[in-house]
C-alpha positions as CSV (number, residue, x, y, z in Angstrom):
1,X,24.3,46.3,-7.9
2,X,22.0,43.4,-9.4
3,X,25.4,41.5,-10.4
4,X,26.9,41.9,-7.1
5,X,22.8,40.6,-5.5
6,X,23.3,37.5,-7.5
7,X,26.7,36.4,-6.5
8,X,25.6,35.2,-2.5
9,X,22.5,33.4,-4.3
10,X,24.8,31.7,-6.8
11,X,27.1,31.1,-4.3
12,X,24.2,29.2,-2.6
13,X,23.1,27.2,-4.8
14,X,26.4,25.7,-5.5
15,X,26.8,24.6,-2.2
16,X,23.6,23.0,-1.7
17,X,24.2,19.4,-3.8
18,X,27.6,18.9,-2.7
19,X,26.2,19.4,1.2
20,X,22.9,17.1,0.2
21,X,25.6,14.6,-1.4
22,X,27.6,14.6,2.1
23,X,24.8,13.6,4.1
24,X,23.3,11.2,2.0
25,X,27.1,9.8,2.1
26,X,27.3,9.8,6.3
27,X,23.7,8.2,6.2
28,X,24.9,5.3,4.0
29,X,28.1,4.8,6.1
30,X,26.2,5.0,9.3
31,X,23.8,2.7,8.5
32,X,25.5,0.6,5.5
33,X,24.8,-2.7,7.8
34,X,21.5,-1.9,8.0
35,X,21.2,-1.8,4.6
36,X,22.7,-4.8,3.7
37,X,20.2,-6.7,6.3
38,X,17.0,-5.2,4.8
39,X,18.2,-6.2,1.2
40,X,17.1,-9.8,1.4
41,X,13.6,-8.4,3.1
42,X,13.9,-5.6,-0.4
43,X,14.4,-8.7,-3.1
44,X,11.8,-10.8,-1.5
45,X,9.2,-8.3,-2.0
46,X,10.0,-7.3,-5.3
47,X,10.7,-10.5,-6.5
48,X,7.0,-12.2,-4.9
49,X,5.2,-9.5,-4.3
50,X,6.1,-6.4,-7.2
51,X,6.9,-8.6,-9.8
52,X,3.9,-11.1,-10.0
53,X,1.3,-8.0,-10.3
54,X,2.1,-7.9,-14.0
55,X,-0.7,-11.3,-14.0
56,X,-3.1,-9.0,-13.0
57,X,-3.7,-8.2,-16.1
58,X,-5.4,-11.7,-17.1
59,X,-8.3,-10.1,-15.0
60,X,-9.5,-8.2,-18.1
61,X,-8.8,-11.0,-20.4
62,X,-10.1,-14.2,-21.3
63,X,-7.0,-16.2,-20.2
64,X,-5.8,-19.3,-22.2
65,X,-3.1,-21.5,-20.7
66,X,-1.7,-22.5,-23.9
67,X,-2.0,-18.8,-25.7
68,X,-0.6,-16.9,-23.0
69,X,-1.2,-13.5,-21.5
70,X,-0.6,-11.3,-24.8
71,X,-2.3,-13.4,-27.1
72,X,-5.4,-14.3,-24.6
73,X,-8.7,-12.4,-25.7
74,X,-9.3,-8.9,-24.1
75,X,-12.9,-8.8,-22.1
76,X,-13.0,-6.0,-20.0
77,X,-15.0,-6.2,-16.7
78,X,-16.8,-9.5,-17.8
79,X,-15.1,-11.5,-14.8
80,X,-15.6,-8.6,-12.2
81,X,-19.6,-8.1,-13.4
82,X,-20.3,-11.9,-13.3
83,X,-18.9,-12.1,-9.8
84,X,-21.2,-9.4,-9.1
85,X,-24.1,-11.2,-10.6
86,X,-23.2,-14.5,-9.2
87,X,-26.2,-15.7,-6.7
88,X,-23.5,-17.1,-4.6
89,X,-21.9,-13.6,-4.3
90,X,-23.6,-12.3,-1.0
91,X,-23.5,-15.4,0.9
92,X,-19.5,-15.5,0.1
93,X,-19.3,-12.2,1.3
94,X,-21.6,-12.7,4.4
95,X,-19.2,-15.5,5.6
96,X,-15.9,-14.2,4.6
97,X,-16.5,-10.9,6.4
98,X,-18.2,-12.6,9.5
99,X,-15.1,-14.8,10.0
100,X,-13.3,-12.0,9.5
101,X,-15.0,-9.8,12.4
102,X,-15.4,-12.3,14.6
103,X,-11.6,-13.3,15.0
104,X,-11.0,-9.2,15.1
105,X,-13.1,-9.2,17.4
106,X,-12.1,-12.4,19.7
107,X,-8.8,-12.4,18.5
108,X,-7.2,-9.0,18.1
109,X,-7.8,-8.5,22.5
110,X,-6.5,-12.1,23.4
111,X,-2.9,-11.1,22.9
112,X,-2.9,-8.0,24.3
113,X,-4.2,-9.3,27.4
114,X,-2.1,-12.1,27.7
115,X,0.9,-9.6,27.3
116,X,-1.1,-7.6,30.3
117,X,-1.2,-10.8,32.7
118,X,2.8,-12.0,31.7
119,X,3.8,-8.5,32.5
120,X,2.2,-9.0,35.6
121,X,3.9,-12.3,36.7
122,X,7.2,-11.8,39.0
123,X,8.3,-15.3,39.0
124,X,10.6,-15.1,35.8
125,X,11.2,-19.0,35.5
126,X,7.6,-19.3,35.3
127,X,6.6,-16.4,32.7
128,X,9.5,-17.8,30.5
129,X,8.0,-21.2,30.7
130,X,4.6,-19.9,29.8
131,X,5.5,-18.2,27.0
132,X,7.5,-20.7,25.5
133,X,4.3,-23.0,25.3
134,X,2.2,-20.3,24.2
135,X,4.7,-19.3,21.1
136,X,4.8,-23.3,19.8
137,X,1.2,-23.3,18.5
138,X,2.3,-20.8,16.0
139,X,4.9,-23.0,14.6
140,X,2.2,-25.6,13.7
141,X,1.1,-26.3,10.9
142,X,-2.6,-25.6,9.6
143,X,-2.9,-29.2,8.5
144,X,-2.0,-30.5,11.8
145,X,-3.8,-27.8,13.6
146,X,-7.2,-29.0,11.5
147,X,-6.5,-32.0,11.9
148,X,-6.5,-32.0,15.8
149,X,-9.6,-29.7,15.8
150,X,-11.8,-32.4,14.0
151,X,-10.0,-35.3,16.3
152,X,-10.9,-33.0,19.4
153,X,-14.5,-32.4,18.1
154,X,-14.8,-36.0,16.8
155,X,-18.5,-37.5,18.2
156,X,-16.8,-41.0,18.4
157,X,-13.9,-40.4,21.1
158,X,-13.0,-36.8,20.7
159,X,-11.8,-35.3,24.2
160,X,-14.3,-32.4,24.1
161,X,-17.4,-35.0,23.6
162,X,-15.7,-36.7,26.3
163,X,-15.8,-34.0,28.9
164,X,-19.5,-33.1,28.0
165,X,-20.3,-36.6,28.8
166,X,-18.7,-36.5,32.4
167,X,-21.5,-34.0,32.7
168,X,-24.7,-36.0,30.9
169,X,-24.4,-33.8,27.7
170,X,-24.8,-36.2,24.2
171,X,-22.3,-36.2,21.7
172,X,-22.5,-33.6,20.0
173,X,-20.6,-33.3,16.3
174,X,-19.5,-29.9,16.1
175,X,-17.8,-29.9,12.4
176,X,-21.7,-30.9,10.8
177,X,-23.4,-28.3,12.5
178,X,-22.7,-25.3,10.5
179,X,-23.5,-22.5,13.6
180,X,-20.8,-23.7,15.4
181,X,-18.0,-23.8,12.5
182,X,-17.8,-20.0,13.1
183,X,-16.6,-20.3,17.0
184,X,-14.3,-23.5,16.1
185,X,-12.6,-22.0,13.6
186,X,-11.7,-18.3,15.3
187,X,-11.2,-20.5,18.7
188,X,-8.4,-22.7,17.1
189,X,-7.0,-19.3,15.4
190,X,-6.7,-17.8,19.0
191,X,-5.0,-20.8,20.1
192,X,-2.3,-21.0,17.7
193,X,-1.4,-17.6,17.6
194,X,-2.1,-16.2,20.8
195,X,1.3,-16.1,22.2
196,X,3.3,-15.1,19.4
197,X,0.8,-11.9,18.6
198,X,2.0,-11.0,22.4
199,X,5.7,-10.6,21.3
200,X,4.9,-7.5,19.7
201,X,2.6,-6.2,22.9
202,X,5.7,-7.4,25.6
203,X,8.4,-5.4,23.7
204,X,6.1,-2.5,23.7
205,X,5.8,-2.5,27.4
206,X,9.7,-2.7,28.1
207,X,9.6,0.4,26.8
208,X,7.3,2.1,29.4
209,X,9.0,4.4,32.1
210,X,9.2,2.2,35.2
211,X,9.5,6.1,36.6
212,X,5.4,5.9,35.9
213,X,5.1,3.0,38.2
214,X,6.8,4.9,40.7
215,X,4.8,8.0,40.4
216,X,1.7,5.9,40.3
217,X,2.6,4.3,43.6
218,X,3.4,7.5,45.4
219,X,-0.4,8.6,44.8
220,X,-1.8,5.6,46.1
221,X,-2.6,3.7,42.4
222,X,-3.6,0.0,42.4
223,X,-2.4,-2.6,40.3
224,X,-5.5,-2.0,37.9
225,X,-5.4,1.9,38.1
226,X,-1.6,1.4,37.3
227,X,-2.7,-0.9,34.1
228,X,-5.0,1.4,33.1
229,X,-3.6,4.6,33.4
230,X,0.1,3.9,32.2
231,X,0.5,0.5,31.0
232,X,-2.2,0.6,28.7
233,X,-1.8,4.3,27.2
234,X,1.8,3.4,27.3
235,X,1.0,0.7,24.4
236,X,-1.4,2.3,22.6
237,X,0.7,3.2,19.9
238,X,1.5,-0.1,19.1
239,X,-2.5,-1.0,19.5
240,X,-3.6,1.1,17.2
241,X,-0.8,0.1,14.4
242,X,-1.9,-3.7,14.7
243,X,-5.4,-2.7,14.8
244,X,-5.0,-1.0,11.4
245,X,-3.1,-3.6,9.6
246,X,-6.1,-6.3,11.2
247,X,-8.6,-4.2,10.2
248,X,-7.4,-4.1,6.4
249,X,-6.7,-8.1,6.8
250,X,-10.7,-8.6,8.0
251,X,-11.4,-10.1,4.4
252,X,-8.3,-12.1,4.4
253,X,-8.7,-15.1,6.2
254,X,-6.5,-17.7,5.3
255,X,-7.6,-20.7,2.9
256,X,-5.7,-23.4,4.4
257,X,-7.2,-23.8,7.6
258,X,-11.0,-22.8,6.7
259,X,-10.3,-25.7,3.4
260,X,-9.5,-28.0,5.4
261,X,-12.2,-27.7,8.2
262,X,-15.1,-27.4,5.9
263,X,-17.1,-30.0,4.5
264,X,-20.6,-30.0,2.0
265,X,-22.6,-30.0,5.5
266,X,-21.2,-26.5,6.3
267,X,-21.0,-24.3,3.8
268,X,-23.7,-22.2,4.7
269,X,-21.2,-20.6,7.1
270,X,-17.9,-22.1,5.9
271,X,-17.6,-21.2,2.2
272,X,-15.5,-18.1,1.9
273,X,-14.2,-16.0,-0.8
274,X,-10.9,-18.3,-0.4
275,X,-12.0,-21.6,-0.8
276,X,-14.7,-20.2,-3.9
277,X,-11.6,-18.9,-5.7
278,X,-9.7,-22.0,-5.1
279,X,-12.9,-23.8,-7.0
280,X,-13.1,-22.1,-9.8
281,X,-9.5,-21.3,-10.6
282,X,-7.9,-24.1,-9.7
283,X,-10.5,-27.0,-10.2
284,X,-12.3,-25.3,-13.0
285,X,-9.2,-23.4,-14.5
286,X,-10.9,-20.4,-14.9
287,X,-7.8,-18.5,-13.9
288,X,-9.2,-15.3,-15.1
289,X,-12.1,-15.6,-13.0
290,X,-10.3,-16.1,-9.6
291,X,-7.7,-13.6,-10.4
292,X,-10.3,-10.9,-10.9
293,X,-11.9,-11.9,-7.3
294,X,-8.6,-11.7,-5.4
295,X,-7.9,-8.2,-7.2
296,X,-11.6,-7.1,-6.0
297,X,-11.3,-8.2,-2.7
298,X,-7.9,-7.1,-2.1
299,X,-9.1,-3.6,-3.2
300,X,-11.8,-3.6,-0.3
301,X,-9.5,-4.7,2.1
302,X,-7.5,-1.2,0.9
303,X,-10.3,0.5,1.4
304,X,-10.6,-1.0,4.8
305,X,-7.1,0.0,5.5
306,X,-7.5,3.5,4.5
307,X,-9.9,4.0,6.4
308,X,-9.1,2.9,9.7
309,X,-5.9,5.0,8.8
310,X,-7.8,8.2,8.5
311,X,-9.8,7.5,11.4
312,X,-6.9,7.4,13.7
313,X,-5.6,10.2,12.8
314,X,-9.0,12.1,13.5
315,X,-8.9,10.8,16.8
316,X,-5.4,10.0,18.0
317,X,-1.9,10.9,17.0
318,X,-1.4,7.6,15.6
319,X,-1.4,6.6,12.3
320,X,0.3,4.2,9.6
321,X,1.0,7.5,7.3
């Protein structure tokens, strides 16, 4: 009786592998193309992203160029606790996290509503035409894009000093006065990425039910009951995602731009994490010191991530994992 119990169970576990083998053969032939398209995407990130964490490890060592990693001096935490010591430390994190709220603050809404109005223009020629001039920003670079801030801001001829004296207002020089360094900087990042955040926003609302519309016509909706009610919930998913992925990039803010808008008479609100790391490990060479910086900071910024995560998926159905 027990022998002849075993047999269907035996018989069962045979079959499973060659039946797990089968499918994971008709996904790979379904989807072989695919495959071969995200390999380039798969090499990239393991080649510049995987592989370089193995330098992480001059963080807890007293890194010497010409010894190398394995011979360099073991220290520990030493780089990590003199960061924390550093009297420079708070301001550093004051301005890198300010910058950082204000443009997800100014910047994360600008898109989306930009994709809002487009999707309200009927006139295709014209909605092309303005988003072709609202993508090419993006494909400037931050050197040019700095460049024409200061030349814009410029006391001695710059156009926005000449507009303000149409109106009686002095010249004002915007790039000394560090209050204002703040605005000019998340104001230029709005500009030159306005219209290619929207992409992601615009093929989100393609995929809307134009059935909705209807619907929300038959009962009378307006054009702002109809945005509010379906366009917007119908995009929410993809909100929330980008909001997410901002959220954990709040301490990120790129070095270029900010280094090359900043000058002595600022950094009371310029000087970020960035440009300090750049000092010290690149001027100074104290390599192990700006490593262990970027490894702390990029470890709040997963904390920030996380978080956000889990508070999506407290309050909505949407979540990174």
């Amino acid at each position: 009786m027990a022998q002849a119990n075993s047999t269907p169970n035996m018989v069962r576990k045979v079959n499973v592998r060659p039946e797990r083998k089968s499918r994971m053969a008709r996904l790979w032939q379904n989807n072989k193309y695919l495959w071969f398209l995200f390999l380039p995407c798969l090499i990239y990130f393991i080649l510049f992203r995987y592989v370089p964490m193995f330098g992480l490890i001059i963080t807890f060592k007293d890194y010497n160029l010409f010894k190398g990693i394995w011979e360099s001096k073991w220290v520990g935490f030493k780089y990590y606790k003199m960061f924390l010591d550093n009297p420079d430390f708070l301001l550093l994190m004051k301005n890198t996290f300010l910058l950082g709220l204000y443009k997800l603050v100014f910047g994360f809404p600008a898109p989306i509503i930009l994709a809002l109005l487009l999707n309200e223009l009927k006139n295709a020629v014209f909605k092309r035409f303005v988003q072709t001039v609202s993508y090419l920003p993006h494909f400037i670079s931050n050197v040019i894009v700095a460049s024409m801030a200061i030349m814009f801001l410029s006391p001695s001829g710059g156009l926005i000093n000449n507009l303000l004296g149409m109106f009686g207002v002095g010249p004002i020089n915007f790039m000394m006065k560090p209050e204002m360094f703040r605005g000019v900087y998340v104001l230029s990042e709005i500009w030159q990425h306005i219209g290619w955040e929207t992409i992601i926003y615009l093929a989100a609302l393609t995929a809307v039910d134009p059935r909705l519309y209807e619907a929300a016509s038959i009962d009378g909706a307006s054009r702002m009951r109809k945005l509010w009610h379906v366009t917007l919930p119908g995009i929410s998913p993809a909100i929330v995602i980008t909001l997410i992925l901002n959220i954990g990039k709040v301490l990120e803010i790129g070095f270029e731009k900010v280094f090359l808008m900043q000058n002595p008479a600022i950094y009371e609100t310029a000087d970020i994490i960035s440009t300090y790391v750049y000092r010290v490990g690149m001027e100074q060479g104290n390599f192990s010191y700006g490593a262990s910086i970027d490894l702390f900071m990029g470890i709040i910024s997963l904390v920030f991530i996380y978080g956000a995560n889990q508070f999506s998926r407290r309050v909505s159905e949407t979540s990174l994992w």
